[in-house]
N, C-alpha and C positions, 0 to 999 in steps of 0.2 A: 355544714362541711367541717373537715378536721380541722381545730383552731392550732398554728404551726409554729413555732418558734425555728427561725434558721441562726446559726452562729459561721460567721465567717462569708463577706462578700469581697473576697478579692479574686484574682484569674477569673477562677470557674463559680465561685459561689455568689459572684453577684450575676449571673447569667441564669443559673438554677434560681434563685430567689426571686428573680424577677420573674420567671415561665410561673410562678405560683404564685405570682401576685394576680397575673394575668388573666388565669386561672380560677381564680375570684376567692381565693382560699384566703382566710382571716388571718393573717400575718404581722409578726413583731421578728424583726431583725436585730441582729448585735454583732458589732465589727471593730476590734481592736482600736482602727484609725474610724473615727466617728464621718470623717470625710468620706472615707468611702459610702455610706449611706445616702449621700446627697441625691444621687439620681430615686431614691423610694420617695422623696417627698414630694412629685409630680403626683403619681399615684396615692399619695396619701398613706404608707405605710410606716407605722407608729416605729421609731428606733428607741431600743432597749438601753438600759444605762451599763446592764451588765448581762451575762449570762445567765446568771441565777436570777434574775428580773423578765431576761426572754422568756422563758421556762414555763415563772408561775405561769398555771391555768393552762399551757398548753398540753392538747392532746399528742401531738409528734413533735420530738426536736430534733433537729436537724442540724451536721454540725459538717464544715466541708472546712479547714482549717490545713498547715502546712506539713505537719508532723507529730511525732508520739508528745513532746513537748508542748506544743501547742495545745495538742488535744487534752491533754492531761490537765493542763489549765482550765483550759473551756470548762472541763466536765466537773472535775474534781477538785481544783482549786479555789482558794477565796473568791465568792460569790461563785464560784461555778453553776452549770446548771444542774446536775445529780441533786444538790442538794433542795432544790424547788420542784424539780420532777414529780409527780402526782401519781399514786400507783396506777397503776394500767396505762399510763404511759408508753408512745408508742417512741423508743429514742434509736436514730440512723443515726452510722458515721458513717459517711461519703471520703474522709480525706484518707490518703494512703499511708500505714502507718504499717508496723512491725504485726503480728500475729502474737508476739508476744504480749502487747499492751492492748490490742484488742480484747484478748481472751481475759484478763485483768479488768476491763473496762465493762465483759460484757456480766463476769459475777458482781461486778458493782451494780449496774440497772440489776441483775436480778436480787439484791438484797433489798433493794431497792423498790422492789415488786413491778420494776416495767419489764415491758419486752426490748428485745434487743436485737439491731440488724445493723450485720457490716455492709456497706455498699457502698464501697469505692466506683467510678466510673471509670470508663475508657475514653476520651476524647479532648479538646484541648477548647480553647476562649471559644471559636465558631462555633461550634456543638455544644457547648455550653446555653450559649444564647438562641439557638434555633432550637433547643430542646431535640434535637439529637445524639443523646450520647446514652451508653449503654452502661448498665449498671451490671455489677457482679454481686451478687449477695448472697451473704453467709448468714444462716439464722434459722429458728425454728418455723415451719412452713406457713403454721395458720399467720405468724408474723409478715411474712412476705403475701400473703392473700390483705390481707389488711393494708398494707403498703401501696398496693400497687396503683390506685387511684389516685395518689399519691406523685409515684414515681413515674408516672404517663404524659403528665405533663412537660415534664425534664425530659423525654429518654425517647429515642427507637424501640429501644427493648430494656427489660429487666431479666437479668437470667439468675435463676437461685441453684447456687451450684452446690448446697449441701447446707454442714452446721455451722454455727460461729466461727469468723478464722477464716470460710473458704472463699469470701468474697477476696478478703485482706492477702491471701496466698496467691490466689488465679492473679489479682493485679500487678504484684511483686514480678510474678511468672512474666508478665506483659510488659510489662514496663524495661525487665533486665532484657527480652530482646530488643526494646524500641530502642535502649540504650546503645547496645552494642552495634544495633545498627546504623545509629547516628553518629557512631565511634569511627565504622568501619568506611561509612561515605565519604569522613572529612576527609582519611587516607586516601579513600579510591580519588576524592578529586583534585588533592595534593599531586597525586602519581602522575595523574591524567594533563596535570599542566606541566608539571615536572618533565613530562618527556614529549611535549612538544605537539600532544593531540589538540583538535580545536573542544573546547568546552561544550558548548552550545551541543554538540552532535554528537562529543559522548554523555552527556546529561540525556539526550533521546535514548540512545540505548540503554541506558542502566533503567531509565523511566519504564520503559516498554518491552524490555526484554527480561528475564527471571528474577533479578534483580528489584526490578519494578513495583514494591509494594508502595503503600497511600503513605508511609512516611519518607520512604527513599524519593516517592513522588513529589512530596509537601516541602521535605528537608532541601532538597535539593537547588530549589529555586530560591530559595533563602540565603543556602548556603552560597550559590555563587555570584547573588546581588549581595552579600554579606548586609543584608537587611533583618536585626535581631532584633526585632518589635517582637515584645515578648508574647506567645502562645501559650507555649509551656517554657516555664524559666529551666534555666542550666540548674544551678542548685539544688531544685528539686530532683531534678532527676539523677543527677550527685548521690542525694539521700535514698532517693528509689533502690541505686543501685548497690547501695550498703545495707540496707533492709536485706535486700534481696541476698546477698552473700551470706547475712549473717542467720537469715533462714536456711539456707542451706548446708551451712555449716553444723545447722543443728542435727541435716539428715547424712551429714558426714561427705558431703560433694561442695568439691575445691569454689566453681566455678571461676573459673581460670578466665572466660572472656569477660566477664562482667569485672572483675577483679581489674584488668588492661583498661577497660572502657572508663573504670571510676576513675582511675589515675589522670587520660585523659580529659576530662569533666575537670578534676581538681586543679588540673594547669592551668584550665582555661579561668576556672575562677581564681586559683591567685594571680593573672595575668588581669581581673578586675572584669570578668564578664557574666561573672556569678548572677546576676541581677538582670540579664540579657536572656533572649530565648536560646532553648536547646541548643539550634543551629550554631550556635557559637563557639561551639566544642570544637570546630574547625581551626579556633586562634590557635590552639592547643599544637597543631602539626607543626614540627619543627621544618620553617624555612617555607611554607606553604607562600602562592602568590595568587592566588584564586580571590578575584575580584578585588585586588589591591589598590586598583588606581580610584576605588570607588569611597573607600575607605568604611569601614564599618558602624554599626548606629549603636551607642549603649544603651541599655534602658536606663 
């Protein structure tokens, strides 16, 4: 089997690392906080001292990390792992990052003589660990045939929506509606207390009626136990949704709701909930009282 190098086990990357441990796939892990590593060593999974240590010898590296920042460390930075990369190297990035530093990252693997796949995921901590979550992947196809033995393990589905860039674009795309949407609930259920309806019964409607998608369903119930055990953190999705503007800016579109949604994200985090799940983008409503008496949980 493919010997794998993963970099990064935190939210989502120690949930994927473990579906491949599971998996029976020869694995060496590396995690910034070495703590987090602790649960591989039931399984007996050797942890890396660095990136460029995961690397050596591996035939795929895998890197599920927070941002362009992040990533650019991982790969490129002292002791990174590009530099230990072995030609024919098969190197994913899973974390969601700008298109811009993708396309930068992926003529580094190819001077490099590896192949190169972007694939980001759609799903949050549960899907993670049940190896249900769906990949978007940009990249040349034989590379995505080669992967996908791989990525089976992790995922429902792998979908390859084109060349390098299309995985890291379609996510961006995903993410500025999850965003906006979890923008737009805090308000609906500010409104909804605000004028005197009972919660509980317009949470059923908005669940089940056109409104009703799996995050307004997920967010929802979070949001009015104000229970922000984090899934997916606020911050990130903060960064999602400047990614996303600042891609679009390139194709010359304002994005005017993602633009509203960030600002709200941003309140919530200097408000100190940055480090808390999405749902918390709620603290952000001025004057809101939706589950007050319960008081909120920070991470």
């Amino acid at each position: 089997m493919m010997r794998v190098a993963f970099l990064g086990l935190g939210t989502m990357g120690g949930g994927m690392a473990m579906r491949l441990a599971a998996a029976g796939f020869p694995l060496r892990v590396w995690n910034r906080s070495p703590g987090r590593a602790e649960a591989f060593q039931r399984p007996g999974v050797p942890l890396a001292s660095s990136p460029r240590d995961a690397a050596a010898g591996a035939d795929v590296v895998i890197s599920m990390v927070a941002d362009d920042d992040a990533s650019r460390a991982v790969w490129t930075g002292a002791d990174g792992a590009l530099a230990a990369a072995a030609g024919g190297a098969l190197l994913i990035e899973c974390s969601t990052l700008s298109p811009v530093w993708i396309t930068a990252l992926a003529a580094a693997a190819a001077e490099r003589g590896c192949a190169f796949l972007d694939a980001p995921v759609t799903g949050s901590k549960p899907q993670a660990e049940a190896g249900e979550l769906l990949f978007l992947v940009g990249g040349d196809a034989v590379a995505f045939e080669r992967a996908k033995p791989l990525l089976q393990p992790m995922s429902r589905e792998a979908m390859h929506l084109g060349p390098v860039g299309s995985g890291a674009r379609m996510k961006l795309v995903n993410n500025f509606v999850c965003g906006v949407q979890a923008a737009t609930l805090a308000e609906a259920l500010a409104l909804v207390e605000a004028s005197g309806l009972e919660v509980g019964k317009a949470v059923t409607v908005l669940a089940n009626g056109a409104p009703g998608s799996p995050l307004v369903k997920a967010l929802s119930g979070r949001m009015t136990a104000r229970d922000y055990r984090v899934l997916f953190m606020l911050s990130l999705m903060r960064k999602d949704l400047s990614y996303a503007i600042d891609e679009a800016a390139r194709h010359d579109l304002p994005l005017e709701t993602a633009k509203t949604a960030r600002a709200m994200f941003q309140e919530a985090i200097d408000a100190g909930w940055g480090s808390s799940d999405m749902s918390a983008v709620l603290e952000s409503v001025k004057g809101h009282r939706i589950g007050a008496k319960t008081g909120g949980h920070r991470a």
